[in-house]
C-alpha positions as CSV (number, residue, x, y, z in Angstrom):
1,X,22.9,-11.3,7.1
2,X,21.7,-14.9,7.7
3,X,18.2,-14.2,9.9
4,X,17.5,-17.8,11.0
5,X,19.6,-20.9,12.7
6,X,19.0,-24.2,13.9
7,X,18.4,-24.9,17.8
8,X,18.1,-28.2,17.1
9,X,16.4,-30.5,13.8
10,X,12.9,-29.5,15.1
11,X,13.1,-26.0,16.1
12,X,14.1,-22.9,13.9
13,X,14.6,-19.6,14.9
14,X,13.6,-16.6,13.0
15,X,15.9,-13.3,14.0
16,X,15.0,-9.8,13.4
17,X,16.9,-8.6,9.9
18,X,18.2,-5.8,8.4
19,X,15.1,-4.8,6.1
20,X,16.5,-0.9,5.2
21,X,20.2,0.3,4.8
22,X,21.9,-0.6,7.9
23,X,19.2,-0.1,10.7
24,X,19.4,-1.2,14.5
25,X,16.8,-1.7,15.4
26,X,12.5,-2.0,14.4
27,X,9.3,-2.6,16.4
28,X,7.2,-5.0,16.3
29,X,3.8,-3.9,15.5
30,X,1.3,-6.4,15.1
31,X,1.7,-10.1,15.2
32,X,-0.4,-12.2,12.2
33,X,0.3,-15.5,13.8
34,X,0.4,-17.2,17.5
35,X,1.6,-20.0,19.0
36,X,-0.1,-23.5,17.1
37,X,-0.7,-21.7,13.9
38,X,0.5,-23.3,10.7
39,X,3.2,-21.1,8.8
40,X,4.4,-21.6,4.9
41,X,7.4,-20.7,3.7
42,X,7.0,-16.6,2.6
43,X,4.0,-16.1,4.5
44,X,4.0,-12.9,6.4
45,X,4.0,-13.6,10.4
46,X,4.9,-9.9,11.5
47,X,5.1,-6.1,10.4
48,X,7.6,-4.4,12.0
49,X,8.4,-0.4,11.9
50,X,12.1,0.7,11.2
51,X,13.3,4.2,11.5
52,X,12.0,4.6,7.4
53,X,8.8,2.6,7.3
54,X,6.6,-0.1,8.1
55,X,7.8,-3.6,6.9
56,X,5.9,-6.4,6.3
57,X,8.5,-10.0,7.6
58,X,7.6,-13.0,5.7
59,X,9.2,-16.8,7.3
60,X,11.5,-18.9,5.0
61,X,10.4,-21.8,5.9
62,X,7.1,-24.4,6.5
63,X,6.0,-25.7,10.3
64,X,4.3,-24.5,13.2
65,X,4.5,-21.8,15.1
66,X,6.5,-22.8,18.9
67,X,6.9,-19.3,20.0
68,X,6.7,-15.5,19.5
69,X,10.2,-14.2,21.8
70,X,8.2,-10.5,22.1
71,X,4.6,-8.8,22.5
72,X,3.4,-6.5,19.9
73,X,5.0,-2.8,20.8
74,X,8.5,-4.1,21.8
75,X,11.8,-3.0,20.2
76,X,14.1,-5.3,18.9
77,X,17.4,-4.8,17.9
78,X,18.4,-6.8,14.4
79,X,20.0,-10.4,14.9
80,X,17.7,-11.1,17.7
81,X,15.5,-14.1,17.8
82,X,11.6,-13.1,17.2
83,X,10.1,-15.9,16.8
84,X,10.6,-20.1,16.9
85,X,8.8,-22.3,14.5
86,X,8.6,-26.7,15.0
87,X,9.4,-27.4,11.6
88,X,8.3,-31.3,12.2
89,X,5.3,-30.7,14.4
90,X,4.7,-34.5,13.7
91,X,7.7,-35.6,15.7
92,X,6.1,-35.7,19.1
93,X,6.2,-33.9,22.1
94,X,9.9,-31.7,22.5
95,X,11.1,-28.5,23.5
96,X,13.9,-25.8,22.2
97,X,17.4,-26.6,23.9
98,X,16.8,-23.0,24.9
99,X,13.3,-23.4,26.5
100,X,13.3,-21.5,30.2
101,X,11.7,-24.0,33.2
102,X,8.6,-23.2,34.2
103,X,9.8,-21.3,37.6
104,X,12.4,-18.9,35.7
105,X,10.6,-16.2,35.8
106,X,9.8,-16.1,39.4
107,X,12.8,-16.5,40.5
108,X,15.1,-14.6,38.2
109,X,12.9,-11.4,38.8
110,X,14.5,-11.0,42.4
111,X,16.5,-8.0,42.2
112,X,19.3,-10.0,44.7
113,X,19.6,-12.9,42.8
114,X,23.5,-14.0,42.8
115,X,22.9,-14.7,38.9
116,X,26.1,-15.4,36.4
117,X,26.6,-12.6,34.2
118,X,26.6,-15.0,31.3
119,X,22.6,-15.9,32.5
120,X,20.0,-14.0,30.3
121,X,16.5,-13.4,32.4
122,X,13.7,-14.9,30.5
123,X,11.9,-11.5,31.8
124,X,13.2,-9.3,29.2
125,X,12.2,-11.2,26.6
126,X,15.7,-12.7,25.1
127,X,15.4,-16.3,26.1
128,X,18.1,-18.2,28.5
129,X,21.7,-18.5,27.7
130,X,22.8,-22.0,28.3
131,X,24.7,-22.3,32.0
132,X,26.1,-24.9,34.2
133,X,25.1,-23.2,37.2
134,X,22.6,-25.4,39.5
135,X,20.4,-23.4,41.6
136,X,18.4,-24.0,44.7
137,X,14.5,-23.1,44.6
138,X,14.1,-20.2,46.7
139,X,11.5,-20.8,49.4
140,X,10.7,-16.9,49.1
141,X,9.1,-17.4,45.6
142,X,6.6,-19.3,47.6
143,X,5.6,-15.8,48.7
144,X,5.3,-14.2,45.2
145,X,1.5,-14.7,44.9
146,X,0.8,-13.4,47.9
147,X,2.3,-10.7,46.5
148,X,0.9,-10.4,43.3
149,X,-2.6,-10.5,44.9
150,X,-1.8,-7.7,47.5
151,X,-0.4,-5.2,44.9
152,X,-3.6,-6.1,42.3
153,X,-5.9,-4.9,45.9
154,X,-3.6,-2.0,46.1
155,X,-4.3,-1.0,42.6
156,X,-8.1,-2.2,42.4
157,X,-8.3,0.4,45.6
158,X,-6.3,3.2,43.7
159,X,-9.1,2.9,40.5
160,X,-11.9,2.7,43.0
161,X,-12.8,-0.9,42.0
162,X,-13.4,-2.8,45.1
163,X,-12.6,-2.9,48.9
164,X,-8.7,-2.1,49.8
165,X,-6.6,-5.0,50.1
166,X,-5.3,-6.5,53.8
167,X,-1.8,-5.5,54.1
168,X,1.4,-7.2,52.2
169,X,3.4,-9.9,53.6
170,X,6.7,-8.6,55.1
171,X,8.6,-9.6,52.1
172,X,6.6,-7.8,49.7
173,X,9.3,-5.3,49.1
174,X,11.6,-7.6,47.8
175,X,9.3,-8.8,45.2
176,X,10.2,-7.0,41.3
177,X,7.0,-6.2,39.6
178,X,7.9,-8.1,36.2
179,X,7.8,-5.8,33.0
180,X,10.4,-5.7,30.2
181,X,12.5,-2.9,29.5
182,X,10.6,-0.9,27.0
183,X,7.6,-1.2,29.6
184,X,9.6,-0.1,32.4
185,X,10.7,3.0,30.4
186,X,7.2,3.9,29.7
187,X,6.2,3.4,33.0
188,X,8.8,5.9,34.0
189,X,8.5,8.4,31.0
190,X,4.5,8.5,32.4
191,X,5.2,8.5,35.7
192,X,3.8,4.8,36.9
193,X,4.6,3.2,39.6
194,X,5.2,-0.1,38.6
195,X,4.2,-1.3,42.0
196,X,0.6,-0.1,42.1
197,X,0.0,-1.8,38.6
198,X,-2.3,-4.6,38.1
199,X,-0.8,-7.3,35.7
200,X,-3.0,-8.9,33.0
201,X,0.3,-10.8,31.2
202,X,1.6,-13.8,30.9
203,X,3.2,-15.3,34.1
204,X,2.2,-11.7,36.0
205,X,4.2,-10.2,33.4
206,X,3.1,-6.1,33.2
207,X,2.6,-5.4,29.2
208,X,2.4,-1.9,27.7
209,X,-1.7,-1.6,28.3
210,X,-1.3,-2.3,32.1
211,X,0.8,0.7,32.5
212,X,-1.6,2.9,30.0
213,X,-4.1,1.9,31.5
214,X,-2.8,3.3,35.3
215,X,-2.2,6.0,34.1
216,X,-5.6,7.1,32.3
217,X,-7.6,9.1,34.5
218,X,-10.5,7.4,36.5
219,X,-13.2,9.4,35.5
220,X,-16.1,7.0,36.7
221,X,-14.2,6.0,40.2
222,X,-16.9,5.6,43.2
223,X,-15.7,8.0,46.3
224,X,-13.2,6.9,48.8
225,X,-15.0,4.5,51.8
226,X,-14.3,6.8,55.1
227,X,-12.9,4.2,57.0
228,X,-9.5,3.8,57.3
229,X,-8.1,1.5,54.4
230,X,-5.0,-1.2,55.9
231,X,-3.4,-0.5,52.5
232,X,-3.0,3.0,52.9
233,X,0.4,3.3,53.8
234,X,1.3,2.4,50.0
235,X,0.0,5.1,48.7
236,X,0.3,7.7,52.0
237,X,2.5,9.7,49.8
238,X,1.0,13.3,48.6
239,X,0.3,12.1,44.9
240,X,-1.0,14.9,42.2
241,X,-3.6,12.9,40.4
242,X,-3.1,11.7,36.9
243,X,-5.9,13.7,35.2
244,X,-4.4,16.8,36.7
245,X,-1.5,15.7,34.5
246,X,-0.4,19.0,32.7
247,X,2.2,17.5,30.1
248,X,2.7,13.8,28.5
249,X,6.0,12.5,27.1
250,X,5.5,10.5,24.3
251,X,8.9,8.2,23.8
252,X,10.7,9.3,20.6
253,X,11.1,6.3,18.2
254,X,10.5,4.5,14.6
255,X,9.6,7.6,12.0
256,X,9.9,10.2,14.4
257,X,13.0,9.3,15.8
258,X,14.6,8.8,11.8
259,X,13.1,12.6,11.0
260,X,14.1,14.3,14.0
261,X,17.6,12.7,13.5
262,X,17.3,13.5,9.8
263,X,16.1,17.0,10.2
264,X,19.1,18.5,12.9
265,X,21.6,16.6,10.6
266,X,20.5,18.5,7.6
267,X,19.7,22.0,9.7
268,X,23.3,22.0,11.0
269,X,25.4,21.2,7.9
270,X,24.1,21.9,4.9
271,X,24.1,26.3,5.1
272,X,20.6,26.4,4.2
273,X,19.2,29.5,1.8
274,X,15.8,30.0,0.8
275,X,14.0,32.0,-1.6
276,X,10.7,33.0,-2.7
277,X,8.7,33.5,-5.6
278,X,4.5,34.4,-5.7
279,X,2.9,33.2,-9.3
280,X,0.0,33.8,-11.3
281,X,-1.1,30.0,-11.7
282,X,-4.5,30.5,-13.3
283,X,-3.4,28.8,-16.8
284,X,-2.0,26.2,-14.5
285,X,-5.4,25.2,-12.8
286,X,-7.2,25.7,-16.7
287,X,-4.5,23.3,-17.7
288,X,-5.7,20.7,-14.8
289,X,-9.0,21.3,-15.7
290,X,-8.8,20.2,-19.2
291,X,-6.0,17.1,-18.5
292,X,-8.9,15.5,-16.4
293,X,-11.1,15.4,-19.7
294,X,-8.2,14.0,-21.8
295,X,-8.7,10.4,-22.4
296,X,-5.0,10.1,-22.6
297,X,-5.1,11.4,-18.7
298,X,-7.9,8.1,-18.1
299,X,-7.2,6.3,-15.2
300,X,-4.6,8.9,-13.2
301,X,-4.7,11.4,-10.6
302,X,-4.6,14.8,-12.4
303,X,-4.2,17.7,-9.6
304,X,-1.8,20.8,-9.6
305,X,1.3,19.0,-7.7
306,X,1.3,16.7,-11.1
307,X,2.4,20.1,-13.2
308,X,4.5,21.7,-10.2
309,X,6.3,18.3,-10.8
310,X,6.9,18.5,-14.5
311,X,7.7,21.9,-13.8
312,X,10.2,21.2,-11.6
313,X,11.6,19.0,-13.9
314,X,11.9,21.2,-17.1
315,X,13.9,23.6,-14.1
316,X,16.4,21.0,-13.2
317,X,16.7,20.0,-16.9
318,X,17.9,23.4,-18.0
319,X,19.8,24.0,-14.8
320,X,21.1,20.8,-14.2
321,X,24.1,21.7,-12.1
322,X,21.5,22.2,-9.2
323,X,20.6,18.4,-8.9
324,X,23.6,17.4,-7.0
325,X,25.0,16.2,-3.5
326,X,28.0,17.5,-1.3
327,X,30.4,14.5,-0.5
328,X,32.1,15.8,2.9
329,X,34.6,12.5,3.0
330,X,35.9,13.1,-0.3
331,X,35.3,17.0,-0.4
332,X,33.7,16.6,-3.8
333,X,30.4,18.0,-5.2
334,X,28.4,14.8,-7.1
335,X,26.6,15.7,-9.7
336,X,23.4,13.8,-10.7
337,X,22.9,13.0,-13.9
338,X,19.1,11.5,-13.1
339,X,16.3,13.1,-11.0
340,X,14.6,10.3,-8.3
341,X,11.9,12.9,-7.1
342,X,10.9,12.9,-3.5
343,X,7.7,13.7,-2.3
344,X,7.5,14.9,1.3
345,X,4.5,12.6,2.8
346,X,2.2,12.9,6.2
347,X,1.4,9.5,7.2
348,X,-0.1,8.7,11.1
349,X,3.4,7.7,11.6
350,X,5.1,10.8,11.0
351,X,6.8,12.6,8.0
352,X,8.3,10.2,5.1
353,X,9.9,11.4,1.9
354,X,9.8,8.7,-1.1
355,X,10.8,9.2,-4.4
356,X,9.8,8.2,-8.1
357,X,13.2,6.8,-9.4
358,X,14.1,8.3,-12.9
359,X,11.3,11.1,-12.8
360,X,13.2,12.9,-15.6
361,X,12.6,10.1,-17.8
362,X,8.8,9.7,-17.4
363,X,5.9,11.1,-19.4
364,X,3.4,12.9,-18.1
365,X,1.0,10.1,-17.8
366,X,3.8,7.9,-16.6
367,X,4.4,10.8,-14.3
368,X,0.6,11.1,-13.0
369,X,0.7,7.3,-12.7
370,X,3.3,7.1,-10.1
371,X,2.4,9.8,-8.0
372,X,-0.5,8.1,-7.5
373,X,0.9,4.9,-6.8
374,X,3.7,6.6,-4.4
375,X,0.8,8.6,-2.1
376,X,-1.9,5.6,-2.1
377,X,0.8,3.4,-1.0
378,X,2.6,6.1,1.6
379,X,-1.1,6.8,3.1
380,X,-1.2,2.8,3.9
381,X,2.1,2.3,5.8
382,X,3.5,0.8,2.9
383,X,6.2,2.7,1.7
384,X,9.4,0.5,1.4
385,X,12.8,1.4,2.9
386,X,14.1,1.7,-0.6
387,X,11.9,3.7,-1.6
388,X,12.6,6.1,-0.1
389,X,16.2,6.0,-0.4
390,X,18.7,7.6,-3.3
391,X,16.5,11.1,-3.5
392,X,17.6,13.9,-5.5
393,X,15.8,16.9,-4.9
394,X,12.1,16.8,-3.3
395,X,8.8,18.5,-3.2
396,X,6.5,19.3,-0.3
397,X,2.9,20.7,-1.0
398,X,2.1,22.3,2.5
399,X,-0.7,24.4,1.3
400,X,-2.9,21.6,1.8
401,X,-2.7,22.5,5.2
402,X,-4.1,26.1,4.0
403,X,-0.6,27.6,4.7
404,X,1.1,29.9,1.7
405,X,4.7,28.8,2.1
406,X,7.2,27.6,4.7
407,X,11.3,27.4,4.7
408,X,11.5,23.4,3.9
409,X,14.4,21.7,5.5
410,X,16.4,19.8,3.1
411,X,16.1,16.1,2.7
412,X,19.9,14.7,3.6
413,X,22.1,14.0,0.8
414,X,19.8,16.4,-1.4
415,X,20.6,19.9,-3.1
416,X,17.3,21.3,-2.9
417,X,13.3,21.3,-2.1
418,X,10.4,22.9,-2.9
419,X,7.7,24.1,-1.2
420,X,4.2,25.1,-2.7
421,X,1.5,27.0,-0.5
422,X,-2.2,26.8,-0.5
423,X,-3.3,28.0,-4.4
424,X,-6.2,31.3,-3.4
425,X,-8.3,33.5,-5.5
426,X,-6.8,36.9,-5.0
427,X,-6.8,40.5,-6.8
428,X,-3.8,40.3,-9.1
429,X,-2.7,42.8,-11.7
430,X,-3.4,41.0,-15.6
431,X,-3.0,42.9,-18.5
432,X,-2.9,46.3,-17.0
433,X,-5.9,45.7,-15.2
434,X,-6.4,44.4,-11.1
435,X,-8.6,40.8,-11.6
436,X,-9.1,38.3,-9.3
437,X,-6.5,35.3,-10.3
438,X,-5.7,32.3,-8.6
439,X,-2.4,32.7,-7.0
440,X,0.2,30.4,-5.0
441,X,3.5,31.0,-3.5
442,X,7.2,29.0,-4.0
443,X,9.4,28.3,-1.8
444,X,12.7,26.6,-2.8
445,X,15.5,25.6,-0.1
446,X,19.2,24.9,-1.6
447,X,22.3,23.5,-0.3
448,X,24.2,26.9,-0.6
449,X,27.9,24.6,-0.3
450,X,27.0,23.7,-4.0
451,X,24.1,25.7,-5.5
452,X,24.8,29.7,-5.3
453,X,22.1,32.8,-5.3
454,X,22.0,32.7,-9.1
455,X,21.7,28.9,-9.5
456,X,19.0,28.8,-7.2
457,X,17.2,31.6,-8.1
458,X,17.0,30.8,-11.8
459,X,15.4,27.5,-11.2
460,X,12.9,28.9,-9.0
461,X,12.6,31.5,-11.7
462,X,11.8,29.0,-14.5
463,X,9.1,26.9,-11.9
464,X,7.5,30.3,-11.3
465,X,7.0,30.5,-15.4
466,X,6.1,26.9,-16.3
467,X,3.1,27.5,-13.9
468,X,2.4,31.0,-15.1
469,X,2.7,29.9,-18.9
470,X,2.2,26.1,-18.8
471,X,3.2,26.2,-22.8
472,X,6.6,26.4,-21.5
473,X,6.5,22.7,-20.5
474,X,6.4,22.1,-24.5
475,X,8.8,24.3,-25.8
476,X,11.3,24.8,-23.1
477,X,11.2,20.4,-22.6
């Protein structure tokens, strides 16, 4: 889709694009430029997090930056103009077509403004639709200050900074605190009153840390003066203080949002089966051992999930009909005749699952080398849309979190997953006699529309013995 047009031959507007397979919608996280910076065609001016990952946005094309359309933290549906670059800075002094007057935002926050439906308020963030519609100042913006300033006192009161405020004009009511959308929902989802909250934006705009900031508990607030306060009637109201607060609702979106989706999808049609298997992985962890001192092994990560892998490869290799998908529209089972393997990954922004494309292919070095590079770059919010798309089967290693197994939710559009718990010293029979061996437990999830009981159960079967007899990888491969 074309993410840029022309508001005139000075100005250029940027608009949020698709960057995954058909997303919405992203957030805009951080800005790296403001308004008067120089920009160069491909530099990166935003990141932005989808419903898959955090994307870096370069510009495609030279000038300065004019405006950014949204703060850092807002959602922005794809299409929609983000930011506005003056790509002849040296033509003089102009303005977008689309630029608001100064006074817009005062007057189009009035809830009773009589506004044509084709009019866009600057206040959300989207810019002004063009309109022939001429309109009268309205002498009760003079009032908005006044306004402003009493609901600041109100709020310096509420904190315990300074004396209470004198009381509100008697239009007060009718004056809109100005937030956008996505602040307002916060706001309600933590229970602000938009009313009572001081704002620190642009214009009297409210931004996200305005409303966080109301509704963190006071800790160091001085007592209450004993005389009667003139604003009291605001907040009269029997209130249960914030830092009483017993629960906080945290507004589902970008990762989360894509899992949670993701997860119930999976959960409620594929017909999930899991089994388990408990292995004697001491040869395993030998093997590690002495891959670390191998000069061929130089330069890569060389840790237990590395063999599990291979492992699971060998498996799918001589079971291959269990590396498949289950096409619903066309009632057909797809069978895969390549293994992209996923890697279930916590990041700070949630769960992610990318894969190494054409695993099956790789050596083991090859192997090591890209499991490195898919965890470094997962860990730093790098992970690409597409890589994390077209996944075959996956693996997820919870016993890093100490645990000895779990029932793994499949990935959608995949057959299977595995699950490997925490690897512990424990008192295991070996060669007729009890020894203490290290030990680990598998747990392997399958699509049961397309992989029966036996299927499944032999390739969990043949992981269990790769890791038991690591030799296997040679002369079963």
């Amino acid at each position: 889709m074309t993410t840029m047009t022309e508001t005139s031959a000075r100005f250029r507007e940027f608009k949020m694009p698709d960057v995954g397979e058909g997303l919405t919608e992203a957030e805009i996280l951080k800005w790296f430029v403001q308004p008067g910076d120089t920009v160069t065609d491909g530099q990166v001016v935003c990141e932005v997090e989808t419903a898959k990952a955090a994307v870096e946005l370069p510009i495609p094309f030279d000038g300065v930056v004019h405006e950014l359309r949204f703060p850092e933290g807002t959602t922005v549906d794809v299409g929609q103009v983000i930011i506005v670059v003056d790509v002849a800075p040296d033509s003089g002094d102009a303005a977008p077509a689309a630029e608001a007057p100064a006074q817009e935002p005062v007057e189009s926050a009035d809830p009773g403004d009589d506004a044509p439906k084709s009019r866009t308020p600057v206040l959300v963030g989207y810019g002004v639709a063009e309109s022939s519609t001429k309109r009268r100042p309205r002498k009760r913006a003079a009032a908005a200050p006044e306004a402003a300033a009493a609901v600041a006192a109100v709020q310096a009161e509420l904190n315990g900074h300074g004396t209470p405020a004198a009381p509100a004009p008697a239009d007060v009511p009718d004056a809109r605190p100005l937030a956008k959308p996505p602040v307002r929902k916060l706001a309600k989802d933590l229970g602000v009153d938009l009313t009572t909250v001081t704002p620190t934006g642009k214009d009297g705009i409210i931004t996200r840390e305005d409303v966080h900031a109301a509704a963190a508990p006071a800790t160091d607030a001085p007592a209450a003066p004993s005389a009667p306060s003139p604003a009291a009637p605001v907040s009269a109201e029997p209130q249960e203080p914030v830092g009483s607060a017993r629960e906080t609702r945290i507004p589902v979106k970008g990762v989360r949002k894509a899992v949670a989706q993701a997860m119930v999808g999976s959960a409620f049609t594929a017909p999930h089966v899991t089994e388990f298997v408990t292995v004697d992985v001491t040869r395993t962890m030998k093997l590690v051992a002495e891959l670390k001192e191998d000069k061929d092994m130089a330069g890569v990560r060389v840790n237990p999930l590395l063999i599990i892998a291979k492992a699971l490869l060998v498996a799918i290799k001589r079971n291959p009909d269990v590396n498949a998908a289950w096409d619903e529209a066309n009632q057909e089972i797809v069978r895969k005749h390549y293994v992209n393997l996923g890697i279930a990954a916590a990041t700070p922004r949630g769960l992610i699952v990318p894969n190494i494309k054409d695993a099956h292919d790789k050596t083991l070095p090859e192997l090591a080398a890209a499991l490195g590079e898919l965890v470094s770059t997962a860990r730093e919010g790098k992970t690409s849309p597409a890589a994390m798309a077209g996944g075959t089967v996956t693996i997820t290693n919870v016993g890093v979190f100490g645990v000895d197994t779990g029932t793994p939710i499949l990935n959608p559009g995949e057959s299977a997953i595995l699950a490997v718990g925490a690897i512990k010293l424990q008192p295991w029979v070996h060669k007729g006699k009890v020894k203490p061996r290290q030990v680990t437990t598998l747990a392997l999830s399958f699509d049961h529309r397309l992989v029966d009981g036996e299927l499944g159960s032999k390739v969990l079967a043949d992981v269990a013995a790769i890791l038991e007899q690591p030799k296997r990888l040679i002369t079963w491969a």
